[in-house]
C-alpha positions in Angstrom: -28.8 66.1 -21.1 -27.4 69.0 -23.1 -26.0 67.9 -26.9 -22.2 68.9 -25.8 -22.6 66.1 -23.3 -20.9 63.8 -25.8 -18.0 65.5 -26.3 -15.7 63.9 -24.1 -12.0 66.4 -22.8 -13.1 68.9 -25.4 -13.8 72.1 -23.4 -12.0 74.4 -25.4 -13.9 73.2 -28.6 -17.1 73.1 -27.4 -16.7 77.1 -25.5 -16.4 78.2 -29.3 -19.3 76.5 -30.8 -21.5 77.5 -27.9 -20.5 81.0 -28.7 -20.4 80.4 -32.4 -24.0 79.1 -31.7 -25.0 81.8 -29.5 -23.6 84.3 -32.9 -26.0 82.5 -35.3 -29.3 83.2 -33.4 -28.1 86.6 -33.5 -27.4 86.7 -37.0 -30.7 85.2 -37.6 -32.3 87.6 -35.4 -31.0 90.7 -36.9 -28.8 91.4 -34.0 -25.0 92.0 -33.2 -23.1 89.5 -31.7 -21.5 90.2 -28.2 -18.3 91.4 -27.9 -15.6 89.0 -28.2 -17.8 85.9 -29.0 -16.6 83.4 -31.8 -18.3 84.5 -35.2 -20.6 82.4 -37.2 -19.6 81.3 -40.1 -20.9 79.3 -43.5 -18.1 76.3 -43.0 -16.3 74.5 -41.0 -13.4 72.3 -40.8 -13.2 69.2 -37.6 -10.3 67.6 -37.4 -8.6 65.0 -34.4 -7.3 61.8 -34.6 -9.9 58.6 -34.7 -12.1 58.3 -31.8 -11.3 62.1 -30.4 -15.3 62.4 -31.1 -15.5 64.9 -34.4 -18.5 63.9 -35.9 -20.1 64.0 -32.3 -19.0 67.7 -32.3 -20.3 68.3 -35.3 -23.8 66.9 -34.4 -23.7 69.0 -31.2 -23.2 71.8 -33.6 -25.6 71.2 -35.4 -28.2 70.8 -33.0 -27.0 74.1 -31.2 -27.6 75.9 -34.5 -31.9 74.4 -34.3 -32.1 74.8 -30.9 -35.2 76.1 -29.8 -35.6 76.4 -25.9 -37.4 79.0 -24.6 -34.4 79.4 -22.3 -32.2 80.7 -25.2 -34.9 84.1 -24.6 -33.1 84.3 -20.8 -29.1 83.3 -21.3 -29.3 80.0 -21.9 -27.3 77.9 -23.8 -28.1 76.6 -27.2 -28.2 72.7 -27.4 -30.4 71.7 -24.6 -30.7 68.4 -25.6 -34.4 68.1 -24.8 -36.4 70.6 -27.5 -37.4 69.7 -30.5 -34.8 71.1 -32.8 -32.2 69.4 -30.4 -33.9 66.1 -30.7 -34.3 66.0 -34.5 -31.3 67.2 -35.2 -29.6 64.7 -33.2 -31.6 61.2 -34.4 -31.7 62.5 -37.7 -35.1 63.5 -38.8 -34.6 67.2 -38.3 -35.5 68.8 -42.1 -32.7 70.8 -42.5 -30.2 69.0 -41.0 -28.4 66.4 -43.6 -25.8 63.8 -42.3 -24.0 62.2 -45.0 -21.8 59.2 -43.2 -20.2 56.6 -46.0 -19.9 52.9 -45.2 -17.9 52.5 -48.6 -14.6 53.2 -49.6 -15.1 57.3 -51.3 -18.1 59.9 -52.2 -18.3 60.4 -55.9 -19.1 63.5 -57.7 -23.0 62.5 -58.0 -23.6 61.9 -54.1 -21.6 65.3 -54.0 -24.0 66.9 -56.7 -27.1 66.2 -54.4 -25.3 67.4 -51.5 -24.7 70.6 -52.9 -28.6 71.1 -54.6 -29.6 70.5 -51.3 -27.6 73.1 -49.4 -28.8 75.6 -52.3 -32.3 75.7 -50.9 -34.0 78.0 -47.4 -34.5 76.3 -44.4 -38.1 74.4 -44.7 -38.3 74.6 -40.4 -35.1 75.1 -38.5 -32.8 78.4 -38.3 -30.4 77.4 -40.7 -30.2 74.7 -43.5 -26.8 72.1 -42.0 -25.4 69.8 -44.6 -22.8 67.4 -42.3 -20.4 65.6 -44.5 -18.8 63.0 -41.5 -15.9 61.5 -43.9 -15.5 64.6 -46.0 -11.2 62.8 -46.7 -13.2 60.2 -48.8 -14.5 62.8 -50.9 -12.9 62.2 -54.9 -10.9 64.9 -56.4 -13.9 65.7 -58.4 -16.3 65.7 -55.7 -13.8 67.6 -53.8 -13.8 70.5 -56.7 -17.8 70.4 -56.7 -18.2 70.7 -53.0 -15.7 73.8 -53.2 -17.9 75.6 -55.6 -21.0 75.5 -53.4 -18.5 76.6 -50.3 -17.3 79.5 -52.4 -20.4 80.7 -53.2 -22.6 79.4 -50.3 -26.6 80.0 -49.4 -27.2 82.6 -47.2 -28.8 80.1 -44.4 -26.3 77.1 -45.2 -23.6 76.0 -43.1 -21.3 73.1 -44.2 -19.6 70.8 -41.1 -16.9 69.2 -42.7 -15.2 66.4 -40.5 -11.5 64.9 -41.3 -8.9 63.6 -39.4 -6.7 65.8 -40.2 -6.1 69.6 -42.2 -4.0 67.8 -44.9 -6.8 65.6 -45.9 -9.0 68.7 -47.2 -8.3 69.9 -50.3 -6.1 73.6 -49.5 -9.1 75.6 -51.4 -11.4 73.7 -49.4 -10.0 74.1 -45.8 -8.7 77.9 -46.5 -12.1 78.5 -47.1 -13.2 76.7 -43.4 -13.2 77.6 -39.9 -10.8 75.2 -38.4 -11.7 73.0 -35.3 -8.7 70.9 -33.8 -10.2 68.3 -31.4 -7.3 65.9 -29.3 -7.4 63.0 -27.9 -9.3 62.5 -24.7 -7.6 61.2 -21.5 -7.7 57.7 -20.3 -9.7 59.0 -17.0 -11.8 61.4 -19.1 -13.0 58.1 -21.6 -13.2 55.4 -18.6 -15.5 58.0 -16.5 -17.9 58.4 -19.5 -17.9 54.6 -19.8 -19.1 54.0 -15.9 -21.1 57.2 -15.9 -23.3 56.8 -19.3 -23.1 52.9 -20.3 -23.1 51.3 -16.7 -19.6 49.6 -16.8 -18.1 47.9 -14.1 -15.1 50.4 -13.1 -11.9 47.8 -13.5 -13.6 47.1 -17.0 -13.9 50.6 -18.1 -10.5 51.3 -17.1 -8.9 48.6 -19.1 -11.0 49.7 -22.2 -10.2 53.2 -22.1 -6.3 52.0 -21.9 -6.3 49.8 -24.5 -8.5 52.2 -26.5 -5.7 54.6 -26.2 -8.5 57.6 -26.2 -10.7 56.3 -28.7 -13.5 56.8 -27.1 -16.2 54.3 -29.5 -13.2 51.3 -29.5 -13.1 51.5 -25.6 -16.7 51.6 -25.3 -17.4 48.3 -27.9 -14.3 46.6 -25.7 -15.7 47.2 -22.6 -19.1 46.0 -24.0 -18.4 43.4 -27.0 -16.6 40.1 -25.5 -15.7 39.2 -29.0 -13.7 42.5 -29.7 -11.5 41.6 -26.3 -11.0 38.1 -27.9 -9.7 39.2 -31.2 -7.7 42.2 -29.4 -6.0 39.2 -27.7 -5.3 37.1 -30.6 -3.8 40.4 -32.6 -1.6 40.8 -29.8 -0.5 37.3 -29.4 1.3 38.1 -32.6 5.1 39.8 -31.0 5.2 37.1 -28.9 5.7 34.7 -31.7 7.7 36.6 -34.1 10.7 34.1 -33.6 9.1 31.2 -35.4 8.3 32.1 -39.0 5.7 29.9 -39.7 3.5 31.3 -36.8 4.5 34.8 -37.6 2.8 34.2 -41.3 0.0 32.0 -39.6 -0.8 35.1 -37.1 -0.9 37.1 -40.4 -3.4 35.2 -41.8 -5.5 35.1 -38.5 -5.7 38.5 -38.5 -6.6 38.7 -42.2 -9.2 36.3 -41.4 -10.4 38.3 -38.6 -11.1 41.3 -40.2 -12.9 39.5 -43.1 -15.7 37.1 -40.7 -16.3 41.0 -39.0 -17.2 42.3 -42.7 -18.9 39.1 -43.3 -20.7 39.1 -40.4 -22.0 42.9 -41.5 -22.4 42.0 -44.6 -25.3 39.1 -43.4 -26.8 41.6 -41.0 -27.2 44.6 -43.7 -26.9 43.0 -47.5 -29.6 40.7 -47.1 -32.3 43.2 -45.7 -31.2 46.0 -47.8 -31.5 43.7 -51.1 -35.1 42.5 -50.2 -36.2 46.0 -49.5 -35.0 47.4 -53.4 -36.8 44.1 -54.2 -39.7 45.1 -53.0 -39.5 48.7 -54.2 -38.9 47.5 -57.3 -41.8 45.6 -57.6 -40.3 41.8 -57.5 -42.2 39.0 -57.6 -43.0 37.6 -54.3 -40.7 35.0 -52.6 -37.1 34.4 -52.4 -35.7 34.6 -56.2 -38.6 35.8 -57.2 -38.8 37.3 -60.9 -37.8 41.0 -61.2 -39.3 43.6 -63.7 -37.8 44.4 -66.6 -35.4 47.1 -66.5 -34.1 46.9 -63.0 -31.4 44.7 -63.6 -29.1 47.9 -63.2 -30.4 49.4 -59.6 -29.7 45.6 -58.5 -26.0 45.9 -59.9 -25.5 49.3 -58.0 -26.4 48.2 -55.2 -24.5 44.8 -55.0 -21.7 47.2 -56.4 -22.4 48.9 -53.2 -22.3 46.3 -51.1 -19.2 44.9 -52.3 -17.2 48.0 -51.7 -18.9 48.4 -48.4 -17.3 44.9 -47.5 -14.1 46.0 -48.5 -13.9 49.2 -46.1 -15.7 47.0 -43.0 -12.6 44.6 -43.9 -9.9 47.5 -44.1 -10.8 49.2 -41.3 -10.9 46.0 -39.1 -7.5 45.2 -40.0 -7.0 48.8 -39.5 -8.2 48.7 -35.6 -5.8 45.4 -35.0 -2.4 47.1 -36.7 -3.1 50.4 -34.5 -3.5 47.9 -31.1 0.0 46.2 -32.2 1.4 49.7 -32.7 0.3 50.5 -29.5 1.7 47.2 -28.2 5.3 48.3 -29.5 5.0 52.0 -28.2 4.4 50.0 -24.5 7.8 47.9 -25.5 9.9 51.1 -26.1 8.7 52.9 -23.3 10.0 49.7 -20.8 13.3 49.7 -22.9 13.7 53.6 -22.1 12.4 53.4 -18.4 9.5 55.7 -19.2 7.6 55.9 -15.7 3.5 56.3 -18.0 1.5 53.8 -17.6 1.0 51.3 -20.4 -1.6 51.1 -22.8 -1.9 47.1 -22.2 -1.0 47.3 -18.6 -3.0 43.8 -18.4 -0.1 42.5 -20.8 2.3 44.1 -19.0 4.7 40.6 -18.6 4.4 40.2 -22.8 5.3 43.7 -22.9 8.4 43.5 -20.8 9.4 39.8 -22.2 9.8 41.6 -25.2 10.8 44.8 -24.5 14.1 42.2 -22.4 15.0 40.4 -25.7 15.9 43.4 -28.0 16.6 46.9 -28.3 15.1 50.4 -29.3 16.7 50.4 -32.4 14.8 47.0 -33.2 11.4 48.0 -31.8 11.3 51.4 -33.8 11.9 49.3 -37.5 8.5 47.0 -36.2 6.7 49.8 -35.4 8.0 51.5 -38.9 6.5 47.8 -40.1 2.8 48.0 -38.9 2.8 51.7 -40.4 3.9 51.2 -43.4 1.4 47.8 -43.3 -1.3 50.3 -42.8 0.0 52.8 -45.8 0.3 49.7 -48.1 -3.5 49.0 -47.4 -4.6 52.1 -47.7 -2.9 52.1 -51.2 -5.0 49.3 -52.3 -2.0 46.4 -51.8 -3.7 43.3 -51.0 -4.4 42.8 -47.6 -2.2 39.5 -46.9 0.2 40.3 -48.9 0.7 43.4 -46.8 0.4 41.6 -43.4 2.8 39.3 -44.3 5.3 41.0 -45.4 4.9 43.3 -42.3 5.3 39.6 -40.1 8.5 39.0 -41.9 10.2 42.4 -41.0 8.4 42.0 -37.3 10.1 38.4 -37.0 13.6 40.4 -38.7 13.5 43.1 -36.1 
């Protein structure tokens, strides 16, 4: 299976880093590109909105660049899928390929230091040295400005893939200095076909994933296999239908506050727990649950429960984030009944909820609620308090 396989309604993208690809091994080889192929280049920018598949385009780039088929000798397209430099590169054990994902809430300067010291060096084995930075809009102003010196003034064999969700989240220095990469949204069939074809879904259940999923192509496939994330996309969406009684409307609000911190709990149990033994161990801890610690380590315990905690906090956020984008999506299905709009609907299987609501108000009223759960997900993302910003987003929902 070749490495672009993942890249789901994304032909257009994935034409330009084949050739971009196809330009590197030239480079590397001393040779001239062919006419009209994309260039290579030392940086580049992805962007597309959540779940459009930008850090899998990345990867597929980054595999392309270590590809070594013998195939490549006769016309053959970089990223097999199946060498070695393919497989490395994809599972994360190639040398010179560095993935930097975040599970907290931004990269500080001294990740960002490493990062760059790294891309400074020659490739040890592959072609060229990759450093992939996956939430490169989390990056700190200061981590920002060191990660556009080492852009401005790259390694000959480095290539930075930068992924964002959109151009405005990269620092103008930084993206003026990238090769831009716009991926969209894939297409209900496009995400649904993936699902039956790759991860053996029943057909009726991929369909309804991709839908609800609205193109999001990880969300549909963790609906269509998670029976728990089809239960709590229920309850988030019981939540117009109960808008008229104030006391429910602030009890929904807490459900789904509740929701999205049992899902960072629940992380939290699978990950803190194993990660704490193992710097336990490392350190050189007595044996045994509680067991004494060496002196001196008291402060690599503190980062890392530091760590953990802010890890909790974006699990949290962006749980609550998935259920505010579903009720957006619930409301966009509400106005397009009030204008007649012939598209399907993105909760088809709520369809009577959908028109119920859509029958008791008007256009004018559904566009303030749906002005509500954005500016709910603004006021999170500002650090407001998570139930204090769902519930005042309930209040305006039960205003209209």
């Amino acid at each position: 299976m070749s490495v672009w396989d993942d890249l789901v309604g994304q032909d257009q993208v994935v034409e330009q880093l084949v050739s971009a690809a196809r330009a590197a091994r030239a480079v590397v080889a001393g040779e001239t590109p062919a006419a009209g192929a994309t260039g290579m280049t030392h940086a580049w920018l992805f962007t597309g909105p959540p779940g459009s598949g930008m850090g899998a385009a990345a990867r597929a780039f980054a595999a392309a660049l270590q590809c070594t088929s013998p195939d490549l000798d006769l016309g053959g397209v970089p990223g097999c899928g199946f060498c070695e430099g393919c497989h490395t590169a994809l599972v994360g054990s190639h040398a010179d390929v560095e993935t930097v994902r975040t599970d907290v809430l931004s990269i500080g300067v001294k990740e960002t230091r490493e990062l760059v010291r790294n891309a400074s060096m020659s490739p040890a084995v592959g072609r060229w040295q990759v450093i992939l930075l996956e939430d490169s809009d989390r990056l700190t102003e200061g981590a920002a400005n060191v990660l556009l010196k080492a852009i401005e003034e790259p390694a000959p064999r480095t290539v930075w893939l930068l992924c964002a969700p959109s151009v405005e989240d990269a620092l103008p220095t930084i993206r003026s200095r990238c090769r831009l990469l716009v991926l969209r949204t894939p297409s209900v069939g496009a995400v649904a076909d993936v699902l039956v074809r790759r991860d053996g879904v029943e057909p009726e259940l991929a369909a309804f994933a991709a839908r609800a999923s609205q193109g999001h192509i990880e969300r549909a496939r963790r609906l269509a296999q998670d029976e728990v994330a089809r239960t709590r996309r229920a309850e988030v969406l019981r939540l117009p239908m109960v808008v008229g009684d104030l006391g429910k409307c602030l009890a929904g609000a807490q459900a789904l506050v509740d929701a999205a911190a049992a899902e960072a709990k629940q992380v939290a149990e699978e990950v803190d727990t194993k990660e704490t033994e193992e710097l336990r161990a490392a350190l050189g801890a007595a044996a045994g649950v509680g067991g004494r610690m060496p002196r001196g380590t008291a402060g690599a315990m503190k980062e890392l429960e530091d760590r953990q905690k802010r890890r909790a906090t974006r699990i949290q956020r962006d749980s609550l984030d998935l259920a505010l984008v579903d009720l957006v999506g619930f409301y966009r299905d509400v106005l397009a009944v009030q204008f007649g709009a012939a598209a399907e609907l993105a909760n088809e299987d709520l369809r009577a909820n959908v028109e119920r609501v859509a029958g008791g108000s008007t256009a004018e009223t559904t566009l303030r609620r749906m002005e509500a759960v954005l500016a709910c997900r603004d006021a999170i993302d500002r650090n407001v308090a998570p139930l204090l910003a769902v519930e005042a987003m309930a209040v305006i929902l039960r205003a209209g």
